[in-house]
N, C-alpha and C positions, 0 to 999 in steps of 0.2 A: 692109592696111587703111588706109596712109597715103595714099591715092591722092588726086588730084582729085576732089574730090565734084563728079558731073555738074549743071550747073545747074536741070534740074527737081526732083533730090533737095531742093536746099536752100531747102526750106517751111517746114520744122519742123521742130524741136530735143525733145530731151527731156533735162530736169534730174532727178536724183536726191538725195535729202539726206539721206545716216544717220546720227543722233545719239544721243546717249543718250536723249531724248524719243523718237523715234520714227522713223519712215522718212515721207519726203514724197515725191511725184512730181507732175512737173509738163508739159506738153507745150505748147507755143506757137509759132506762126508768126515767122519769122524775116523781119526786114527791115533788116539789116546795110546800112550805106551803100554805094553806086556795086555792091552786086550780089558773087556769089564769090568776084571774080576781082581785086576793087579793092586789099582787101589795106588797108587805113584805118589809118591811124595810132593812135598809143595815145589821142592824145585826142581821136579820133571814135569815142563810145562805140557798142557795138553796140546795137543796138534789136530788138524783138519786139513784139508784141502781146498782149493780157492772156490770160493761159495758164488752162488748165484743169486743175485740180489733185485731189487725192489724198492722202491721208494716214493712218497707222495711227501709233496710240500706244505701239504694242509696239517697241520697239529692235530691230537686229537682231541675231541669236543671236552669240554666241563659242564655238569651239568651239577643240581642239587645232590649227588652222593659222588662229586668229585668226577675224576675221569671218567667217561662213558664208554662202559665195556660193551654195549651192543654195536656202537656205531666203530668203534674198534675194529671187533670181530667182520663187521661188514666189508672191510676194507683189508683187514689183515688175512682173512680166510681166503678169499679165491686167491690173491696174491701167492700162500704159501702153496696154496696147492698147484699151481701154476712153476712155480718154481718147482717142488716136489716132482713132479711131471715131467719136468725138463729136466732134472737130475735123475731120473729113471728110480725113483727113490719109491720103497709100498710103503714103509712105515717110519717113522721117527725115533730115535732113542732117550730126547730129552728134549725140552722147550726151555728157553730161558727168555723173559719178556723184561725188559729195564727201561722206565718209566721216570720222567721227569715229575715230582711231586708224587712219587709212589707212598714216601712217610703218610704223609698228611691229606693226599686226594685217592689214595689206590683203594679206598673202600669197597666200589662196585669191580673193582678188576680181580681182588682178591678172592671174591664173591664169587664172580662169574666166570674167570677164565680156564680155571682148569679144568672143570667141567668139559668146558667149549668146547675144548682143545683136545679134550682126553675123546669125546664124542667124533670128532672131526679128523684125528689122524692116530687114537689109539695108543696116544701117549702114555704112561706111566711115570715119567719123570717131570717136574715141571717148576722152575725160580721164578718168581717176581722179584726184582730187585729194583731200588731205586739205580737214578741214573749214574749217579757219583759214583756206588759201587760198579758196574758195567765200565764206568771211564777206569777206576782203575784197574778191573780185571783188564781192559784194554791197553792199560797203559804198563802193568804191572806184570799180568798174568798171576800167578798164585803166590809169588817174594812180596818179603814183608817190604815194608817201607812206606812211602805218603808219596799220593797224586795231588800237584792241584791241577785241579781243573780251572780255566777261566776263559772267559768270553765275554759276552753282557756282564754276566754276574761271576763270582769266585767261591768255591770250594775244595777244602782240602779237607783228604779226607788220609788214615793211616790205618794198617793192619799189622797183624802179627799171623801167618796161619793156624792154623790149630792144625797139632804135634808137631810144630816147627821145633828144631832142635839147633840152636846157631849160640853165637858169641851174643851175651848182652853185658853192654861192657865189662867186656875181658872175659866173660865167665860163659859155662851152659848153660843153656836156660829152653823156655818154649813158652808157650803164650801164655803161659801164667807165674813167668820168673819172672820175681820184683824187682822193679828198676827197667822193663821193658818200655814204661811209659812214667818211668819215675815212681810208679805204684802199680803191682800187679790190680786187673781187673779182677783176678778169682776171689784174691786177702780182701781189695778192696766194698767188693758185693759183699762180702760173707760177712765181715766185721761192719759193714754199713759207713766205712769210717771213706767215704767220697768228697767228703769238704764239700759238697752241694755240687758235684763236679760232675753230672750222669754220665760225663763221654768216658767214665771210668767204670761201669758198670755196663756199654752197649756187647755183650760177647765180643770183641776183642779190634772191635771199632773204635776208632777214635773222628771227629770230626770236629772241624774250626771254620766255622765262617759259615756262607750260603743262605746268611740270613735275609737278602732283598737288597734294594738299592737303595730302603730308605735308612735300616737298621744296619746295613752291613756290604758285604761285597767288597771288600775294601783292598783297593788295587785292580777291580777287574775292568772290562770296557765301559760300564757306565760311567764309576765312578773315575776314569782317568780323562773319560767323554766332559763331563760335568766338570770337573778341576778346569780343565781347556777351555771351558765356553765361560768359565767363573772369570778364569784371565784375561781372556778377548774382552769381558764385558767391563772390566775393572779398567783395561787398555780405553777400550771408549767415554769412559767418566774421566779417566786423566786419574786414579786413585792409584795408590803404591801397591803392586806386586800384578803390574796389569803386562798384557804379551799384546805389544803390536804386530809380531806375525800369527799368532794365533785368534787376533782381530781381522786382520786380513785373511784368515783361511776359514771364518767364520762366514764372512760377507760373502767369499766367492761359494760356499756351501748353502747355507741360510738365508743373504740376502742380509737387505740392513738390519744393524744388529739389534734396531728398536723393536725389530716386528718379530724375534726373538721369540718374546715371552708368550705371544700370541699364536707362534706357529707350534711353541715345546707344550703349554700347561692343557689343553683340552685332548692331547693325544694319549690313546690308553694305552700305549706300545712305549711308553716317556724312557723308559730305559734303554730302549734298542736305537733310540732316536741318540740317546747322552752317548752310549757305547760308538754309534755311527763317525764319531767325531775323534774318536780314539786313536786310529790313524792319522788324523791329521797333527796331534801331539805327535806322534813318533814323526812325522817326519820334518814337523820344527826344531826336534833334538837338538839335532849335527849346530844348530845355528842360534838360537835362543835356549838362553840361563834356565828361561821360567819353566820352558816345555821340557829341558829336562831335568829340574829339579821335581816336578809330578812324577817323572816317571821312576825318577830315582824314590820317590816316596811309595809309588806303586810297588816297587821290587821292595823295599821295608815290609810293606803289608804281607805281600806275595812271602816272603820269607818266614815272615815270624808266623803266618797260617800252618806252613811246614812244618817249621821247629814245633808247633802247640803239638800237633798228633804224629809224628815220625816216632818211633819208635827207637830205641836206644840200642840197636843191637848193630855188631861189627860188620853185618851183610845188607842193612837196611842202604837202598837207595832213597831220591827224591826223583819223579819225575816229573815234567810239566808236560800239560795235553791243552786243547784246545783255540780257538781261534784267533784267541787274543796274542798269542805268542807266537803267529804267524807277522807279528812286527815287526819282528829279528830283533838285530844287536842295537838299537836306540832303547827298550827292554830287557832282551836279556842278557845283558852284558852287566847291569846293575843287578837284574836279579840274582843272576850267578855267584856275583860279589857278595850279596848279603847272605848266600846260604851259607858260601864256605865260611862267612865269620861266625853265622849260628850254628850251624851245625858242620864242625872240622872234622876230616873223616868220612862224610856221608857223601857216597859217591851220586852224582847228576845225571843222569840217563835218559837217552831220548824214549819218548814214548814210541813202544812198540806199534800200537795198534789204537781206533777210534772204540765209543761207548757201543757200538756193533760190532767189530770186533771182541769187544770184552761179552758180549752177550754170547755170542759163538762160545767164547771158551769156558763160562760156566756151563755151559748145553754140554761143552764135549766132556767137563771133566764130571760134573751130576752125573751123563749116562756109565762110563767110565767108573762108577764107585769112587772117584777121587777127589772128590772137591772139597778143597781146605779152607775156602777163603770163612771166616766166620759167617756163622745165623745170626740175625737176628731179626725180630720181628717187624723192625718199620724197613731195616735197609736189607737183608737178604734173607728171604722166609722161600722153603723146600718144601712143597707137598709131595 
């Protein structure tokens, strides 16, 4: 299935996005520059047309081999071909599917999908990627630099493309000139000398954070949800570092703040519950110390996640994607703050596009022969 995609196949792409909200599908004409065969460098982004889309609110299922590629397929097939259909579309040029827990659950997706897929619309090109990669192909497109993503939870995630040719501080380089990440990943694999460090050997990935709401996430909606309900609750003891507006924006949410503990600990959604409250910190900001001194610590985390995987080079941006930065300025006005002292130089740039977007444009740049962003096995694997 790695073959040449023949040049009338490559019309149209189809994107997938499975998240914890839901499963999206998207199907759109491709107009990748100079055609197949051109092969476009990372910073001639790929292009499409505005796609026809699809969506259900249901996640999809986990079963004993992680994601469940059947019940998947069930939902994602007539959908594509429906759309297919309505773009006037016979055949596909490339698939790209980006999967929430694709590292660690995409066992049976890996298994099963391309098959499916190949059987089903005659694909030949086809990505699985996790979903961080998708947000930043979305948020990035094929330029180096670091996405965080955050929402419930927080990941940042940085690339370098492969044959990227730019400034790393001061100098030329491409994604294996050292000092791109402080230590090239090509010296660093080959010599073994990683300091126990793997984000230095993922093919030209770096990643910080994303590790849950118990280990990690640190800065995202849970954990700013959970700081907020820590301070209401400290406010109703009478103890030091308590927010009596954020006790009152508890009560009018939650109800009395004893019954609390009782409506949060048996819920197995606990983190979308702690994230839920996150809003209600931003908009104690403007008027309580406490609510935003979290927030001003959430933009610390947010920051120093960037700084860990951005890349060092004169063209590298950061961008921020995701729900949580739908706050505005009681957020990112600190966040901001904290890059430009971590990282001077590194420009800030709104996210172009969503992790369905960013699916589109691995599809458009795979059928295209052009795609830079790095392989790697748990987060971007090419059949």
């Amino acid at each position: 299935m790695g073959d040449t995609v023949p040049g009338d196949a490559v019309t149209h792409v189809l994107g997938i996005d499975s998240g914890g909200s839901g499963v999206r599908v998207a199907v759109a004409r491709a107009a990748a520059p100079g055609g197949p065969a051109a092969q476009p460098p990372a910073s001639s982004p790929p292009t499409w047309s505005s796609p026809l889309t699809w969506s259900s609110s249901t996640p999809a299922a986990v079963g004993d081999r992680g994601i469940d590629a059947e019940s998947l397929l069930a939902r994602v097939l007539p959908a594509a071909q429906e759309l297919l259909r309505e773009a006037g579309a016979r055949r596909l040029g490339a698939v790209c599917v980006g999967a929430a827990g694709m590292a660690t659950l995409g066992d049976d997706l890996r298994a099963r999908l391309p098959d499916a897929l190949a059987d089903a619309f005659g694909v030949r090109r086809f990505a699985l990627a996790a979903d961080a990669v998708t947000a930043y192909a979305g948020a990035m497109g094929q330029r180096p630099g670091a996405v965080v993503a955050a929402g419930t939870g927080l990941i940042a995630l940085g690339a370098v493309p492969e044959g990227f040719v730019g400034g790393v501080d001061g100098t030329d380089g491409d994604s294996g000139v050292p000092g791109a990440y402080g230590a090239s990943v090509t010296d660093a694999t080959a010599t073994g000398a990683t300091d126990g460090d793997s984000r230095r050997a993922t093919g030209g990935w770096r990643r910080a954070d994303g590790w849950g709401h118990l280990l990690g996430d640190c800065g995202g909606g849970a954990w700013i949800g959970r700081a907020g309900l820590e301070a209401a609750m400290r406010a109703y003891d009478g103890r030091e570092g308590g927010s009596k507006p954020l006790l009152a924006r508890l009560e009018a949410v939650f109800g009395p703040a004893t019954g609390l503990p009782g409506q949060l600990y048996p819920r197995p959604d606990r983190p979308a519950v702690l994230a839920s409250f996150a809003p209600e910190v931003g908009r104690c900001a403007g008027e309580d110390p406490v609510a935003e001194a979290i927030l001003r610590a959430a933009a610390r985390h947010i920051a120093e996640a960037a700084e860990a995987v951005c890349p060092r080079l004169e063209s590298s941006e950061v961008a921020l994607t995701g729900g949580l930065f739908r706050m505005g300025a009681p957020l990112l006005t600190p966040v901001r703050e904290e890059l430009a002292a971590r990282l001077p130089g590194v420009g800030i740039t709104e996210a172009a596009g969503d992790p369905l977007d960013g699916a589109l444009c691995v599809a458009v740049a795979l059928a295209a022969d052009g795609l830079r962003l790095p392989r790697d096995p748990a987060l971007l694997s090419i059949v």
